[in-house]
C-alpha angles and dihedrals in degrees: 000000000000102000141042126203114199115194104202135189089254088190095060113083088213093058087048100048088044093049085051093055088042091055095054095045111104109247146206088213141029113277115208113179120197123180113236097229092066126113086222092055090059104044095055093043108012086139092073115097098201106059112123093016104055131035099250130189122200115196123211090255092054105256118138138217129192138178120351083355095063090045082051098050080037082064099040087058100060120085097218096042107034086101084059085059107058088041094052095047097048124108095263094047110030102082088054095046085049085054099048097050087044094056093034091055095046083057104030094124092046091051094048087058078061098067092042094287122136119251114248136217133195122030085304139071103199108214109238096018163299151191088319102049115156095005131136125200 
């Protein structure tokens, strides 16, 4: 596996913010990120039922990631994190880092009003603003 496609809620300022970091970690393979809102997205895969729902990773030899898997592959792939990997996917911490992605992406637009990111309503967080700029809840 040379390459890594991550297909990312480009509406949620979280996803965003996380997709930034990613893209400026060194890496052991070749990161592509593709929002899932994109036309271009769908059309290239358009089979898969999680996209726009789930984080989801694609590698170059066709198998697929979603959900705490992807973050998972996400973290494989990074140099400096690919340790965390294995250890978070190991017997004793799986079922924690399941849970964690789980939770992190039920509240991803809430978190992101955290770290100055506007709270978002609705199935959508729309990236730069909104009718909740600047709130906290």
């Amino acid at each position: 596996m040379n390459r890594l496609t991550v297909l990312y809620d480009d509406q949620c300022a979280l996803c965003v913010g996380c997709r930034d970091w990613m893209s400026r970690q060194p890496a052991y393979v070749t990161l592509e990120f593709l929002p899932s809102s994109r036309a271009e997205t769908r059309g290239r895969y358009g089979v898969l039922p999680w996209i726009g729902d789930k984080l989801v990773v694609v590698a170059d030899d066709g198998r697929v990631w979603a959900g705490s898997a992807a973050f998972l592959v996400c973290l494989w792939a990074l140099r400096e994190y690919r340790e965390w990997s294995y250890r978070l996917s190991g017997p004793a911490l799986a079922p924690l880092a399941e849970r964690f992605f789980r939770v992190l992406s039920a509240k991803r637009r809430r978190i992101a009003g955290l770290f100055g990111h506007s709270p978002c309503a609705g199935s959508a967080c729309p990236v730069g603003g909104g009718p909740y700029r600047g709130a906290r809840r």
